[in-house]
NULUMZA-809399 format. One record per residue: x negated, y, z negated of N, C-alpha, C in turn. Coordinates in steps of 0.05 Angstrom, whole numbers. Example, Ala and Ser with C-alpha at 12.3 -4.5 7.8 and 13.67 -1.06 7.14 Angstrom:
<atoms>
<atom n_c1="-264" n_c2="-114" n_c3="-156" ca_c1="-246" ca_c2="-90" ca_c3="-156" c_c1="-264" c_c2="-66" c_c3="-156"/>
<atom n_c1="-257" n_c2="-45" n_c3="-142" ca_c1="-273" ca_c2="-21" ca_c3="-143" c_c1="-258" c_c2="1" c_c3="-157"/>
</atoms>
This chain:
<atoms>
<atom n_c1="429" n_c2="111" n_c3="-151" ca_c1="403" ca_c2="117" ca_c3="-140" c_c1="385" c_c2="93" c_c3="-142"/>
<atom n_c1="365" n_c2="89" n_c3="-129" ca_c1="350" ca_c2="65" ca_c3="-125" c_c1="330" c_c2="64" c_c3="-141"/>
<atom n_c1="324" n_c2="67" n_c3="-163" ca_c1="303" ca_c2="45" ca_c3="-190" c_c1="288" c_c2="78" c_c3="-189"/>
<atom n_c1="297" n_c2="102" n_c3="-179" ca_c1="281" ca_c2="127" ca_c3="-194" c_c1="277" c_c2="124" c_c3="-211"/>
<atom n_c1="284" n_c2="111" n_c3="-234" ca_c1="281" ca_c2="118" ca_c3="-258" c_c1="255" c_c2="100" c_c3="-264"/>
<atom n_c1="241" n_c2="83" n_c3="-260" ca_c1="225" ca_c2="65" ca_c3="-260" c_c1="203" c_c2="70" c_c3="-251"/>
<atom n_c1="180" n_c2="83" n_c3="-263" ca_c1="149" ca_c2="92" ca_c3="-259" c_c1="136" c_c2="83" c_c3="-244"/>
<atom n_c1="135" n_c2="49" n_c3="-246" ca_c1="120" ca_c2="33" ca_c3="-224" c_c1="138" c_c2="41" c_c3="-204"/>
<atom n_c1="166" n_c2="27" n_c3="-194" ca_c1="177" ca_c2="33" ca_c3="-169" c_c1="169" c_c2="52" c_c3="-152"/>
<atom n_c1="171" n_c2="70" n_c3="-173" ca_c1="167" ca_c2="114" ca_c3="-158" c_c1="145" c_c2="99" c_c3="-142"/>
<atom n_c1="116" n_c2="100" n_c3="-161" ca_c1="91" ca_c2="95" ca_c3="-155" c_c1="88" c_c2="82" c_c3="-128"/>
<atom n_c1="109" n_c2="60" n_c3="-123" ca_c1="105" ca_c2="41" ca_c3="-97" c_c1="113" c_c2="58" c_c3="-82"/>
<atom n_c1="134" n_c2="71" n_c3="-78" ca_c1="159" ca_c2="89" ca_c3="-64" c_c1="136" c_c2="112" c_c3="-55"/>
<atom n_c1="122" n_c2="118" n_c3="-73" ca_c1="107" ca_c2="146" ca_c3="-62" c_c1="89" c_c2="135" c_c3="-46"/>
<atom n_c1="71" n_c2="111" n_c3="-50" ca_c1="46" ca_c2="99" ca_c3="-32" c_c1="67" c_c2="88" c_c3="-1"/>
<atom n_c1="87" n_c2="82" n_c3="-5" ca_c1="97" ca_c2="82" ca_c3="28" c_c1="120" c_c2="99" c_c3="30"/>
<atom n_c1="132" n_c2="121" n_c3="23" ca_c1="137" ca_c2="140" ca_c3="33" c_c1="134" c_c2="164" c_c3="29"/>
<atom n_c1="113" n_c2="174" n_c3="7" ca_c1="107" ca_c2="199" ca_c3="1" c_c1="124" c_c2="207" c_c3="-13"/>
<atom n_c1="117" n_c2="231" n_c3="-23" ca_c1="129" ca_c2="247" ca_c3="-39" c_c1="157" c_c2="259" c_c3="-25"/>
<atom n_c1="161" n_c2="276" n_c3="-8" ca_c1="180" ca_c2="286" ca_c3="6" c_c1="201" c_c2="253" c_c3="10"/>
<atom n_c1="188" n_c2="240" n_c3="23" ca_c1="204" ca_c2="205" ca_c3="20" c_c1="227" c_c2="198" c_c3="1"/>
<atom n_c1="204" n_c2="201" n_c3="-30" ca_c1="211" ca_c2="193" ca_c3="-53" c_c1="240" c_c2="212" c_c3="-67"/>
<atom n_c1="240" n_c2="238" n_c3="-55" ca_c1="260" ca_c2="254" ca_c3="-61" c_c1="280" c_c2="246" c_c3="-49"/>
<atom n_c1="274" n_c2="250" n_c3="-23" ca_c1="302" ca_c2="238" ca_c3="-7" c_c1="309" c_c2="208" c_c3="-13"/>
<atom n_c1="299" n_c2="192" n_c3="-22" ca_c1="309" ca_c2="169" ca_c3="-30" c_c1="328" c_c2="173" c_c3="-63"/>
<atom n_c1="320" n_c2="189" n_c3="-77" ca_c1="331" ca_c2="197" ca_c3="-97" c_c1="362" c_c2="209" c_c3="-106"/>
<atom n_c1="367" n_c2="219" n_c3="-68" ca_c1="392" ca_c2="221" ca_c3="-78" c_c1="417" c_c2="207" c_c3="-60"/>
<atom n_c1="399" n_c2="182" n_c3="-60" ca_c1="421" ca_c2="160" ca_c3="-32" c_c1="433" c_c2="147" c_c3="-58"/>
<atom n_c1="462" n_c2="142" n_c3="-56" ca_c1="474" ca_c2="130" ca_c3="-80" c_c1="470" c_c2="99" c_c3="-70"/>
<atom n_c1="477" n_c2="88" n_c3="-95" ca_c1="485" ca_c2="50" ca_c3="-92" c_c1="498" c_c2="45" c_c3="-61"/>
<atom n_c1="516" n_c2="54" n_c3="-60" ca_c1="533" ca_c2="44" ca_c3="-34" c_c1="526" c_c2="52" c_c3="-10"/>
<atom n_c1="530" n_c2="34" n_c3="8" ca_c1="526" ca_c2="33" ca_c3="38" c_c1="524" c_c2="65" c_c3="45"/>
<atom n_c1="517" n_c2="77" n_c3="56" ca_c1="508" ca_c2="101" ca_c3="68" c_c1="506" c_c2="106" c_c3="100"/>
<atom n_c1="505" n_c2="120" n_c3="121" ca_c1="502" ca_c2="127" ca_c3="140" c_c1="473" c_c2="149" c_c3="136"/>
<atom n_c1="461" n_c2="141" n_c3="160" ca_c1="435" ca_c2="159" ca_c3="155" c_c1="440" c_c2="196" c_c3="153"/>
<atom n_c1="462" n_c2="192" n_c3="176" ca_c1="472" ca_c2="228" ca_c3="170" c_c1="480" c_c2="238" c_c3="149"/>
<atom n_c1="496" n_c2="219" n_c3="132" ca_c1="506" ca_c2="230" ca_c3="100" c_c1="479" c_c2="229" c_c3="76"/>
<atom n_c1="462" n_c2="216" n_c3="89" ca_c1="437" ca_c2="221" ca_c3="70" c_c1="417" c_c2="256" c_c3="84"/>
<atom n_c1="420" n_c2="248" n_c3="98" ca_c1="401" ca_c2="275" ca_c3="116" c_c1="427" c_c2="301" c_c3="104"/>
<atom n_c1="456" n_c2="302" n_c3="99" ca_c1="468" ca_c2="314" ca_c3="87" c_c1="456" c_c2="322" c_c3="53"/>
<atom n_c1="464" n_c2="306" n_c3="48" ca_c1="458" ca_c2="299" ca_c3="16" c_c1="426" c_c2="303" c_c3="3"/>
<atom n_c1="404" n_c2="302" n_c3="20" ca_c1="386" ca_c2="305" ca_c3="2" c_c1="368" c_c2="334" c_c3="24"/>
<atom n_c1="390" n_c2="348" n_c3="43" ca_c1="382" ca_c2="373" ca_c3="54" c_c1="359" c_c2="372" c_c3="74"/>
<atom n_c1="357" n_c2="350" n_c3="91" ca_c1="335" ca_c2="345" ca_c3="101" c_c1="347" c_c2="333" c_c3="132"/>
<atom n_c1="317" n_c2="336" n_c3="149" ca_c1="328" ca_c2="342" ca_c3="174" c_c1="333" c_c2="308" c_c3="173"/>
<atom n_c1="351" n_c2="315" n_c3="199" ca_c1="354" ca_c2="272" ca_c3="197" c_c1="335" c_c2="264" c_c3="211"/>
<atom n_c1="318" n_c2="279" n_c3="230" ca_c1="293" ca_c2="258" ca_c3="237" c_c1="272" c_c2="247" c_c3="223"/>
<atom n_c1="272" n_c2="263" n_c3="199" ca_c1="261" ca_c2="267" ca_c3="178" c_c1="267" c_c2="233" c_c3="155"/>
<atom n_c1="293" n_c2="229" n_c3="157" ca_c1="302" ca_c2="216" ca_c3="141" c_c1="301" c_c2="182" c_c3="157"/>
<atom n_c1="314" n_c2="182" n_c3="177" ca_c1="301" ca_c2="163" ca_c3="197" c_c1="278" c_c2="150" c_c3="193"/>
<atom n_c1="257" n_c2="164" n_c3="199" ca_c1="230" ca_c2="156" ca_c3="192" c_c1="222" c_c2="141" c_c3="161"/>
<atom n_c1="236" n_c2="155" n_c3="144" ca_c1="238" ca_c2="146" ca_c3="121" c_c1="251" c_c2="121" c_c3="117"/>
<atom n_c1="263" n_c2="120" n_c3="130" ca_c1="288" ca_c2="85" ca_c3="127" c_c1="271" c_c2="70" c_c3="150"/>
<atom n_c1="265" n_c2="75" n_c3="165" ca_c1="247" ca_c2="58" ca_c3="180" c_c1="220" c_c2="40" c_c3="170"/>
<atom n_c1="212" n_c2="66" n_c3="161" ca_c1="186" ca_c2="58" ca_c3="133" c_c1="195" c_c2="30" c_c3="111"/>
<atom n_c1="215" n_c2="43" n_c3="110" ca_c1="234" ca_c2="26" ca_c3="85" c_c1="241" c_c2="-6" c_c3="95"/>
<atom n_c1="250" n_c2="2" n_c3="120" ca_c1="264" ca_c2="-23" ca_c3="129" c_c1="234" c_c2="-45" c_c3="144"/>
<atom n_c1="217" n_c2="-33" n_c3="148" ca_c1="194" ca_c2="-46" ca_c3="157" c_c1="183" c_c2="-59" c_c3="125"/>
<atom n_c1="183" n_c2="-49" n_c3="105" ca_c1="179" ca_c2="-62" ca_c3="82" c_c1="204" c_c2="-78" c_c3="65"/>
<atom n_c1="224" n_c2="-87" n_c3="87" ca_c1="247" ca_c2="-100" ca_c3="78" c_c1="256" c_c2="-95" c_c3="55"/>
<atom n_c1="253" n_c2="-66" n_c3="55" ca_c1="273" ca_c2="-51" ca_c3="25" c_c1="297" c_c2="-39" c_c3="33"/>
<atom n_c1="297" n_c2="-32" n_c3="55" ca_c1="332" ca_c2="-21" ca_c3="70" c_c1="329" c_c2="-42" c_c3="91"/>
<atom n_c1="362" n_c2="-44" n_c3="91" ca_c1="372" ca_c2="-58" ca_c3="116" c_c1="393" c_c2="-39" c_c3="127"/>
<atom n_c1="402" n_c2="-47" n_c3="148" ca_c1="421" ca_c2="-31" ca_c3="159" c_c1="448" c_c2="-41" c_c3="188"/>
<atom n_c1="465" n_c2="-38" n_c3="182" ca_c1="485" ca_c2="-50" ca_c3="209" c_c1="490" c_c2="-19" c_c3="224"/>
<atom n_c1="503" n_c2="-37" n_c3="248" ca_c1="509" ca_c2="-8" ca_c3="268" c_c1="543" c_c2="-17" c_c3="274"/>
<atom n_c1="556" n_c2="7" n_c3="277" ca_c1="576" ca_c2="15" ca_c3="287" c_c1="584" c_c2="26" c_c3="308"/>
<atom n_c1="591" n_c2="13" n_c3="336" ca_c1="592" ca_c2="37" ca_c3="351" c_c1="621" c_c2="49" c_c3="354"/>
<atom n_c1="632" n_c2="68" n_c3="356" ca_c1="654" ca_c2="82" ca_c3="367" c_c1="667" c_c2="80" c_c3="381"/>
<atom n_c1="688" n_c2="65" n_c3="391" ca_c1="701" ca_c2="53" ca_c3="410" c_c1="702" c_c2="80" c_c3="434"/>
<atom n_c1="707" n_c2="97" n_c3="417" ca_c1="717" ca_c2="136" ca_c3="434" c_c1="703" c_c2="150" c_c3="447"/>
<atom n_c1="676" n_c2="146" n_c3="432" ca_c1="654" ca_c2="170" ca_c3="435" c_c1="629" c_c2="150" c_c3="444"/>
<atom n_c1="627" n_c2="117" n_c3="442" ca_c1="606" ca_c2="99" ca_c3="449" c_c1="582" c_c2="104" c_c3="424"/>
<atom n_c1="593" n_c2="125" n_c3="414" ca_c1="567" ca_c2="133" ca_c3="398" c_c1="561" c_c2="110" c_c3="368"/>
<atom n_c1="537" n_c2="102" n_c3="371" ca_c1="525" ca_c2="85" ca_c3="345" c_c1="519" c_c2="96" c_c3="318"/>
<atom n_c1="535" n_c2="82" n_c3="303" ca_c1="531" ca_c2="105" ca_c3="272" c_c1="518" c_c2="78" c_c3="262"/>
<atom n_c1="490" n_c2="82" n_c3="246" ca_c1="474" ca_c2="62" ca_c3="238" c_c1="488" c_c2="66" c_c3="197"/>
<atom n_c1="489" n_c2="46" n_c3="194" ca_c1="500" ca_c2="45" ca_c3="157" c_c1="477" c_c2="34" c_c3="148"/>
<atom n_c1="471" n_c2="42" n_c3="125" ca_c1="440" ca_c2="38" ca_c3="113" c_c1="456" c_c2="22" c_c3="87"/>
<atom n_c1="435" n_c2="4" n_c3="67" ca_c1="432" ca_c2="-11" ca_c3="38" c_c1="415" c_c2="-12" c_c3="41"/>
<atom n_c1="415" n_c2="-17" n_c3="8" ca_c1="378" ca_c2="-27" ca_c3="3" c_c1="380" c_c2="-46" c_c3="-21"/>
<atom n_c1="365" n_c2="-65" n_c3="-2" ca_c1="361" ca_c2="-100" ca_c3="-22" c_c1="341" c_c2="-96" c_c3="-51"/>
<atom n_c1="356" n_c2="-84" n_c3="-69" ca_c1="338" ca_c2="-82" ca_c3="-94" c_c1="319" c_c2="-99" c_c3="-102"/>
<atom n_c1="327" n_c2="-127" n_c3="-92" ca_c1="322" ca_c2="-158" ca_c3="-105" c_c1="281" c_c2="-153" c_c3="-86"/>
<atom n_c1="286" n_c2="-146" n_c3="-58" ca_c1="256" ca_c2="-144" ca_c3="-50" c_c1="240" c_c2="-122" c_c3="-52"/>
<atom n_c1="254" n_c2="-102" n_c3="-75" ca_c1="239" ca_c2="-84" ca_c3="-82" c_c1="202" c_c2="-91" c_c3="-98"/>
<atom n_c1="217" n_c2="-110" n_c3="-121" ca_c1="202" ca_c2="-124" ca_c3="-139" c_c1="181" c_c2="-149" c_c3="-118"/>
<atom n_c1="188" n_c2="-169" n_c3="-107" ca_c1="182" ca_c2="-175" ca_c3="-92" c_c1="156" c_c2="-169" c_c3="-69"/>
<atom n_c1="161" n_c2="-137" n_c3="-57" ca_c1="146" ca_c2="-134" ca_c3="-41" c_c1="125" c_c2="-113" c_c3="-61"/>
<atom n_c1="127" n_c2="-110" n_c3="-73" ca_c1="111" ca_c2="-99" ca_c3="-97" c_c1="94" c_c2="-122" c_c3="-110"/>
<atom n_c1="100" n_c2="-154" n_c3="-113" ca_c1="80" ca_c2="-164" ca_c3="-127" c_c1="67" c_c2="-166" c_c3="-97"/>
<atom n_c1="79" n_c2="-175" n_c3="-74" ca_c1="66" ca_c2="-179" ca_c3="-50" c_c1="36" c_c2="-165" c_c3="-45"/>
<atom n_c1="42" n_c2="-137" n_c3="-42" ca_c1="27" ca_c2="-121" ca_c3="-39" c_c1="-2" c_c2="-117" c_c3="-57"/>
<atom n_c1="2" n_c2="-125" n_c3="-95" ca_c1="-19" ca_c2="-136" ca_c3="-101" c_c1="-29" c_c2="-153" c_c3="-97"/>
<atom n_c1="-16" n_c2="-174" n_c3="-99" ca_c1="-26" ca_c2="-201" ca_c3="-92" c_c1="-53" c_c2="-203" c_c3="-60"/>
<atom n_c1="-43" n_c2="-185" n_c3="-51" ca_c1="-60" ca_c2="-181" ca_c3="-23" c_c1="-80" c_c2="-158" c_c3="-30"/>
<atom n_c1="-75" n_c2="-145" n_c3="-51" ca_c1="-105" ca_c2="-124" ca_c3="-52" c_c1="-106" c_c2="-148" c_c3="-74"/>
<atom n_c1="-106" n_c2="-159" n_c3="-89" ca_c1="-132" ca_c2="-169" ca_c3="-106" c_c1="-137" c_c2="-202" c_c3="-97"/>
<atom n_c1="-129" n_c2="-210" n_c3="-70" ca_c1="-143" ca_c2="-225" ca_c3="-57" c_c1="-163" c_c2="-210" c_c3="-43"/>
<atom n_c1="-168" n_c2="-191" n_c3="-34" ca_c1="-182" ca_c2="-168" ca_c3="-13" c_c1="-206" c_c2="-163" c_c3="-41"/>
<atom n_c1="-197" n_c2="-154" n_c3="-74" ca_c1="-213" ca_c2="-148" ca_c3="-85" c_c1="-228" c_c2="-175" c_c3="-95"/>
<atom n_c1="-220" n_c2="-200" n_c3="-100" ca_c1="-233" ca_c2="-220" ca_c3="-109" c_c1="-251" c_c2="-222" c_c3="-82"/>
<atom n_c1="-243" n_c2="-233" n_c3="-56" ca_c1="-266" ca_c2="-237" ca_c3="-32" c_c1="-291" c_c2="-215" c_c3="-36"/>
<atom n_c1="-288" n_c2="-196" n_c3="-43" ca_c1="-310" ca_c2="-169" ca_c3="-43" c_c1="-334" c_c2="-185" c_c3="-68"/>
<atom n_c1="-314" n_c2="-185" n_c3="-89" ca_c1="-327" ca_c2="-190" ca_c3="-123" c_c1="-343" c_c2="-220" c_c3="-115"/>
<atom n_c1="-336" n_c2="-231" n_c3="-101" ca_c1="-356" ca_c2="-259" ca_c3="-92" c_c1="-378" c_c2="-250" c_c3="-74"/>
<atom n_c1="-378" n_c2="-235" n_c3="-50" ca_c1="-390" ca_c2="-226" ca_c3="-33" c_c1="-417" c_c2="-222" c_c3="-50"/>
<atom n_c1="-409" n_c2="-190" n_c3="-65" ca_c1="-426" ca_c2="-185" ca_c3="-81" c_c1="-442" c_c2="-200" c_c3="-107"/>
<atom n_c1="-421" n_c2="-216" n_c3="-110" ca_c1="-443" ca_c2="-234" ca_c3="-135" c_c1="-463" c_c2="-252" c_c3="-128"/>
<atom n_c1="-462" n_c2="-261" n_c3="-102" ca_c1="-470" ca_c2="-271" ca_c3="-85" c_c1="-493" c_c2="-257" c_c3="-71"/>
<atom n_c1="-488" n_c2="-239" n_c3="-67" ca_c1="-513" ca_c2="-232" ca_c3="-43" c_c1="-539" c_c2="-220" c_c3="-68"/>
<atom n_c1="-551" n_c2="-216" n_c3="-54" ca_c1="-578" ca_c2="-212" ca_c3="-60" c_c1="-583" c_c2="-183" c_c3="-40"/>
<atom n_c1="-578" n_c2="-159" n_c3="-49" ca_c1="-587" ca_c2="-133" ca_c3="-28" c_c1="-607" c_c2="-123" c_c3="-32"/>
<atom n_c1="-607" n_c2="-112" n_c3="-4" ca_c1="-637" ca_c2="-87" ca_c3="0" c_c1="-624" c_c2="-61" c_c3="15"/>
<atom n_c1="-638" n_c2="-39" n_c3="13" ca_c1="-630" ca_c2="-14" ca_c3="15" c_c1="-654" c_c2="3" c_c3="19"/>
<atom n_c1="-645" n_c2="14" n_c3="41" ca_c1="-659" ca_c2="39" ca_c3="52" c_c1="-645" c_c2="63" c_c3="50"/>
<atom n_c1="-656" n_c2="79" n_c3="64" ca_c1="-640" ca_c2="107" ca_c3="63" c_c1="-613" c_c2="117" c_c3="77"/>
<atom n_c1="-616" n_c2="96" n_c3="98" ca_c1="-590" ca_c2="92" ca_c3="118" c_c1="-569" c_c2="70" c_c3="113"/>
<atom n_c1="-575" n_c2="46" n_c3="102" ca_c1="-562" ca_c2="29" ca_c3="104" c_c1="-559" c_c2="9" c_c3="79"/>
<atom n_c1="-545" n_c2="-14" n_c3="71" ca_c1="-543" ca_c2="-32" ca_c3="49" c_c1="-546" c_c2="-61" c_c3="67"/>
<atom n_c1="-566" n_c2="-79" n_c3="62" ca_c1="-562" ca_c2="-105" ca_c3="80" c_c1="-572" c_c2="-128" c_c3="59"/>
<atom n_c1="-555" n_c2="-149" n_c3="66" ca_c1="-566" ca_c2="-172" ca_c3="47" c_c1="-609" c_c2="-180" c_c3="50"/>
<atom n_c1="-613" n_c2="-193" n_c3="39" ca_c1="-637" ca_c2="-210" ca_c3="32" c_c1="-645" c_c2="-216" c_c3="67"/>
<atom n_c1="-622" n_c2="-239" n_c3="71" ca_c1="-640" ca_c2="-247" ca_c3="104" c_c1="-637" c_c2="-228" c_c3="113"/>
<atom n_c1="-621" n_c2="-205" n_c3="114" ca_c1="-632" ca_c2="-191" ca_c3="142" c_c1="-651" c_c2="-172" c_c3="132"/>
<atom n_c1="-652" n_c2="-165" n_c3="110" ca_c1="-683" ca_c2="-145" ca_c3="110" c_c1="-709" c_c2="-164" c_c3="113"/>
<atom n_c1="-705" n_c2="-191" n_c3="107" ca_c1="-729" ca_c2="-207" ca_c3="114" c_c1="-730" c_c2="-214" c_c3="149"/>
<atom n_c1="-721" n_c2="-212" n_c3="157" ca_c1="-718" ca_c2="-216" ca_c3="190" c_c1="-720" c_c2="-199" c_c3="193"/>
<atom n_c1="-727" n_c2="-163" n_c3="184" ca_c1="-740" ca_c2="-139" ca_c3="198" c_c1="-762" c_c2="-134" c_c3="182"/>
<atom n_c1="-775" n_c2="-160" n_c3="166" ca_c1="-795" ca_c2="-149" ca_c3="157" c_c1="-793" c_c2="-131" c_c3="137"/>
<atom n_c1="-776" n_c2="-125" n_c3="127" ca_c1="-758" ca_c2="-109" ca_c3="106" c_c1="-767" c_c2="-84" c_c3="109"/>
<atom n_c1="-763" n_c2="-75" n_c3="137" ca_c1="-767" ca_c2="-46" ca_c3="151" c_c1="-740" c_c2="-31" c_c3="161"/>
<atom n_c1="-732" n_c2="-12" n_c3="162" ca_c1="-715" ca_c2="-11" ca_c3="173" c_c1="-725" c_c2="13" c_c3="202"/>
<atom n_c1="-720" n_c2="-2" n_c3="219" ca_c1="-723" ca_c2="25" ca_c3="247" c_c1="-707" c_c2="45" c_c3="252"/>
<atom n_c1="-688" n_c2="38" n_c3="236" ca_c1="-672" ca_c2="68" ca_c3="238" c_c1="-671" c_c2="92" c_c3="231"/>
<atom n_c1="-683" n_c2="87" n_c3="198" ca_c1="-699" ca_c2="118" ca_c3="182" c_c1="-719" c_c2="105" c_c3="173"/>
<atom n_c1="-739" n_c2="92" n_c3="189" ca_c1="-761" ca_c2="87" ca_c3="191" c_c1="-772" c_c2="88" c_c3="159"/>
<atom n_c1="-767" n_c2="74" n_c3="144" ca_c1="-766" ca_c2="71" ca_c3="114" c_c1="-772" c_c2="33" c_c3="109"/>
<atom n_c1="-779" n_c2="32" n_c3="85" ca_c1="-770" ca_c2="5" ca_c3="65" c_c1="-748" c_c2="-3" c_c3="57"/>
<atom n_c1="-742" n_c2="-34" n_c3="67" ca_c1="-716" ca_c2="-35" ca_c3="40" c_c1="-726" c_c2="-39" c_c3="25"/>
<atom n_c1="-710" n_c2="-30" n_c3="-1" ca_c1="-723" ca_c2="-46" ca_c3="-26" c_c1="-695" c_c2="-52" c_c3="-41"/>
<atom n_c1="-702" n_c2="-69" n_c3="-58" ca_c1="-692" ca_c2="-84" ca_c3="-78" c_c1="-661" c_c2="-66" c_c3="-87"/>
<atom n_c1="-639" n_c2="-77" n_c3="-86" ca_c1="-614" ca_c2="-60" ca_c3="-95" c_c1="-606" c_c2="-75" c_c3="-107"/>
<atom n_c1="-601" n_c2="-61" n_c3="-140" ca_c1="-584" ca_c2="-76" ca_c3="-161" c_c1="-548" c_c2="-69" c_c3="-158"/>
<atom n_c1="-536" n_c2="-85" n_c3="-147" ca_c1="-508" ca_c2="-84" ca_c3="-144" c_c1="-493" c_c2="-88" c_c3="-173"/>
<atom n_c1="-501" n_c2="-91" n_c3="-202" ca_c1="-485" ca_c2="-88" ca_c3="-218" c_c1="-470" c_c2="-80" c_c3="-222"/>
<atom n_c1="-469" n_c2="-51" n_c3="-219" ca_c1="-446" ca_c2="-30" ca_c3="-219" c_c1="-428" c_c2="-31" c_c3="-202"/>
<atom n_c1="-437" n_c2="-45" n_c3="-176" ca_c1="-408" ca_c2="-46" ca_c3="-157" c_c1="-386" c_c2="-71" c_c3="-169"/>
<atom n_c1="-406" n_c2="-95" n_c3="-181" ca_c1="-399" ca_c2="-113" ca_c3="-185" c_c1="-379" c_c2="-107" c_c3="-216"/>
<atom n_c1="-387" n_c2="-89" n_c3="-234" ca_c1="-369" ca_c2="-86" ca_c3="-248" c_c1="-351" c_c2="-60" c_c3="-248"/>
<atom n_c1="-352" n_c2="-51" n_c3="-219" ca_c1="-330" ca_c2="-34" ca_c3="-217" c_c1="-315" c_c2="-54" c_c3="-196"/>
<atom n_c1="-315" n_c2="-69" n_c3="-182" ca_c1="-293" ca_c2="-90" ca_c3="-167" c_c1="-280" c_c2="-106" c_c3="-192"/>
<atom n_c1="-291" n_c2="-119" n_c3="-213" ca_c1="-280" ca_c2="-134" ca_c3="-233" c_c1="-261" c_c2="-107" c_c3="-253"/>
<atom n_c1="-268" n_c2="-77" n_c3="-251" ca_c1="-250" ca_c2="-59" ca_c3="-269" c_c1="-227" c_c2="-61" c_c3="-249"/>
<atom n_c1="-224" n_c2="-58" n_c3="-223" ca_c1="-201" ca_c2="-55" ca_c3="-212" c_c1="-186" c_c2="-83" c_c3="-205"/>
<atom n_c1="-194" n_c2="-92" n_c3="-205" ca_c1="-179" ca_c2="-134" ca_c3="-209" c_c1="-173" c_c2="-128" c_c3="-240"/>
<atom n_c1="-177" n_c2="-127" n_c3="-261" ca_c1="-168" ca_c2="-130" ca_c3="-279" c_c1="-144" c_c2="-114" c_c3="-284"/>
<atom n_c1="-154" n_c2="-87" n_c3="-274" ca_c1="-130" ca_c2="-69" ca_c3="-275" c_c1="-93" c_c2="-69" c_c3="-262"/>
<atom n_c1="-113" n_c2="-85" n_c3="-234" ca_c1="-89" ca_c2="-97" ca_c3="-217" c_c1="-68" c_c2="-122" c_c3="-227"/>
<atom n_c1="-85" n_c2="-132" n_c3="-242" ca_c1="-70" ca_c2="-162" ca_c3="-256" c_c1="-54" c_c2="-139" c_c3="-287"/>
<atom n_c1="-64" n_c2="-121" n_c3="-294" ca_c1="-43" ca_c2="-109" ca_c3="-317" c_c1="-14" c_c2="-101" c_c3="-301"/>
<atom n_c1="-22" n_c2="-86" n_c3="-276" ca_c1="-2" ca_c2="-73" ca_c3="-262" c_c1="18" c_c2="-98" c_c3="-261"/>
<atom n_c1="3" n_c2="-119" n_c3="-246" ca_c1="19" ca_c2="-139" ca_c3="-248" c_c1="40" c_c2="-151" c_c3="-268"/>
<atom n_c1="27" n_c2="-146" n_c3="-281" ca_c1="45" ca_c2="-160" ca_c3="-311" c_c1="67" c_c2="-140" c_c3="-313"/>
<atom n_c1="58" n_c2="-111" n_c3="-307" ca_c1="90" ca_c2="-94" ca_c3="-316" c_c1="101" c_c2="-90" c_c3="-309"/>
<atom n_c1="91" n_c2="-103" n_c3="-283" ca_c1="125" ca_c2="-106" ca_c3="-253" c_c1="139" c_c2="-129" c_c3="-261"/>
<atom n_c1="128" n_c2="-148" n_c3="-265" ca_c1="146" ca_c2="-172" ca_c3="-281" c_c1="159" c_c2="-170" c_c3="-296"/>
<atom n_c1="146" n_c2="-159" n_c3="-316" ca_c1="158" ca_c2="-149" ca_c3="-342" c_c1="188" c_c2="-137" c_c3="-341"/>
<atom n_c1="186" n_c2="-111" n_c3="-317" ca_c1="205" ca_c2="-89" ca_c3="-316" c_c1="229" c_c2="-106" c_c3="-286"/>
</atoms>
C-alpha cells in the first residue's frame, strides 16, 4: 500500500484526493496495477477511480503505460506510483504556500491601513479620497493590522514545523 501508514502523507493524499480518494488508494498494492483491478479491489466505480489516478498523475505521484490488445484493439492502461515524488511534491507544495505566506507577512508589515465599513485600503489611497469612502459613505480610519500580522507569522511558523516532519519521516 502506498505510505497509508504515514499521517503527513494521508494528510497530503486527502488535500488532493479526498477522503473517498484516500481509501481507494489504500488498497492498490506495491505492484504495477491496471485501473480495472483497482476499481475491483477497493469496490468502486472505475470512473470513479480514473479520476483519482489522474489527480495523482497530474501531481506526478502515479505514472502509468498502456497496452493495447492485439485481438480486441482495446487499451488496458497499467498504473505505479513513484514513492520517491511523493516526499518531494509535498515539500513543493509548502515551499509555495509559505512563499504566498511570507509575500502577505511583508505586504502587511509594510502598509500602513485604513478601514471603513466596506472595505480595507492602504494609507495613499484613503489619502487620495480624502479618507472618505463613497461607497458606505463613511471615514476611514486608522486600522491596526497586528493581529493579522501575527496570525500570518503563526501559520509560517507552523508550516516550517510541518516542514521539518516531512524530512524527518
Amino acid at each position: 500500500m502506498l505510505a497509508a501508514d504515514n499521517p503527513l502523507v494521508r494528510e497530503y493524499f486527502r488535500r488532493i484526493i479526498g477522503e473517498d480518494g484516500l481509501r481507494i488508494l489504500e488498497t492498490i498494492p506495491e505492484e504495477e496495477i491496471t485501473d480495472e483491478e483497482i476499481a475491483k479491489l477497493s469496490e468502486t466505480k472505475l470512473t470513479s477511480v480514473r479520476k483519482i489516478l489522474y489527480l495523482l498523475y497530474e501531481s506526478r505521484i502515479a505514472e502509468y503505460r498502456t497496452e493495447r490488445d492485439d485481438n480486441t484493439g482495446w487499451i488496458t492502461y497499467w498504473w505505479r506510483f513513484n514513492h520517491h515524488n511523493i516526499k518531494r511534491m509535498m515539500e513543493e507544495e509548502a515551499d509555495g504556500e509559505l512563499a504566498r505566506l511570507e509575500k502577505s507577512l511583508t505586504y502587511e508589515q509594510n502598509g500602513e491601513f485604513y478601514r471603513c465599513q466596506c472595505q480595507r485600503v492602504l494609507f495613499e489611497e484613503a489619502a487620495e479620497k480624502d479618507f472618505w469612502c463613497e461607497e458606505c459613505d463613511a471615514n476611514f480610519e486608522y486600522f491596526d493590522n497586528r493581529e493579522i500580522v501575527k496570525e500570518i507569522e503563526q501559520q509560517i511558523n507552523e508550516l516550517k514545523k510541518w516542514k521539518r516532519r516531512v524530512k524527518r519521516n
